[in-house]
C-alpha positions, 0 to 999 in steps of 0.5 A: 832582217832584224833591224829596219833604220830609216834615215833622212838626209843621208846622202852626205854630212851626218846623215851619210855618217849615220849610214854607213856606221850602224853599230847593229847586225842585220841592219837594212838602212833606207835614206830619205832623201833628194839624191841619195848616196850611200845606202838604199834610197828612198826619193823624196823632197822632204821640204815638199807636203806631198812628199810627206804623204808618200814617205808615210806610205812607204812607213807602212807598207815596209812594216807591214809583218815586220818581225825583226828586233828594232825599227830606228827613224833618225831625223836629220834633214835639215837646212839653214838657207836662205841665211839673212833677216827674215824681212829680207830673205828671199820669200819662197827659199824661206817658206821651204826652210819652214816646211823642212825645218819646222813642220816635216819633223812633226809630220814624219814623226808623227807618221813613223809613231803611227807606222809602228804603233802595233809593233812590239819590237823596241821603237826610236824615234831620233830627232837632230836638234842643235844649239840654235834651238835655245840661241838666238842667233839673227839671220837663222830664223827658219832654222832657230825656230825649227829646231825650237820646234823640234826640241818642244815636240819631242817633250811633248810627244815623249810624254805621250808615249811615256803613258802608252803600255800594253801586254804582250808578253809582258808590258810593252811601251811606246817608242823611245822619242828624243831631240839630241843636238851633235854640236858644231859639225864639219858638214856642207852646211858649215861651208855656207854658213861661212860663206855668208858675210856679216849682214846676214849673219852677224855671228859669222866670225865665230863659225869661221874661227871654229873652222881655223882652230879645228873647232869643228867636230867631224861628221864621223865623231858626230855619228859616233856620238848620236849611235851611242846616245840611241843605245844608251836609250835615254828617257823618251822625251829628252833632249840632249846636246852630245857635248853635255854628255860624258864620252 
């Protein structure tokens, strides 16, 4: 096997998309996830701190006398529910929009950045960003500031990694970290965004009039996109947003 992928939140939209389109030979593709799917499945409920611990678990024990050619993590797991003020929202739906959109990308990178730190194939770490990161769009709270967080980690951690060189064979540098947003995708996630009326989400309108013009990208060009940019193998710490990109 010369390529070890892991994936969260593969078992439908863009995760699913991910899986099923890697552009590698020889590839072993693990979702991380609740339900699975569509490739091999590693159970986890990544909005769950206990859960954390055995995903990093898992990270190590699969690297264990890894020799391949890459390991890949794409983080995409993500939720934007509950939909509504912050003062209103239901209190524990909130508490696991934060833990899943906000402190489970830091605590998973971070984990995967340790897993692999000894190896000397080639390392990316690959965050699922979107446009909400720099819009504040009201009745996203969870979500917005999640995805905030994500952007700011991945600038941070990727100078860090950008300071890491050591010999073998040659200089050898740390992993590839970068935030890249897909744009407005045709995922389940878009159906609930719609569902919602103006109360809780303001810019509702705009998403359903995406929805009618056909505005909306397909988890397929999504996929596409995001396997382009981790090939092109950008500067670690960017941050990137597939429509800024040239096709």
């Amino acid at each position: 096997m010369r390529n070890l992928i892991w994936i969260s939140g593969a078992s439908s939209g863009i995760g699913a998309a991910l899986a099923v389109s890697t552009p590698y030979a020889d590839a072993r593709v693990i979702d991380l996830s609740r339900r699975g799917g569509v490739v091999e499945h590693f159970a986890a409920d990544l909005a769950d701190p206990a859960d954390w611990v055995r995903v990093e678990e898992h990270f190590a024990a699969e690297l264990a006398g890894f020799d391949g050619e890459r390991v890949i993590f794409v983080h995409n797991a993500g939720t934007v529910v509950p939909i509504g003020p912050a003062a209103t929202v239901d209190a524990a739906s909130y508490a696991k929009a934060v833990l899943l959109n906000s402190a489970a990308p830091q605590v998973l990178g971070r984990a995967f950045l340790r897993a692999t730190a000894g190896l000397d194939c080639e390392r990316q770490l690959v965050m699922l960003s979107s446009g909400a990161a720099t819009k504040a769009y009201p009745g996203w709270s969870a979500y917005n500031a999640g995805k905030a967080a994500v952007d700011h980690w991945v600038r941070t951690v990727g100078l860090e990694e950008a300071a890491i060189e050591r010999e073998s064979a040659g200089v050898v540098k740390g992993c590839r970290v970068i935030a890249v947003a897909p744009g407005v995708v045709d995922t389940a996630m878009q159906g609930e965004i719609r569902a919602v009326d103006e109360q809780a989400f303001p810019a509702v309108e705009r998403f359903r009039e995406l929805k009618r013009s056909g505005g909306l990208t397909t988890p397929e060009e999504a996929a596409a996109g995001l396997w382009s940019v981790i090939d092109a193998q950008y500067p670690t710490g960017s941050v990137l947003d597939l429509r800024d990109l040239p096709a």
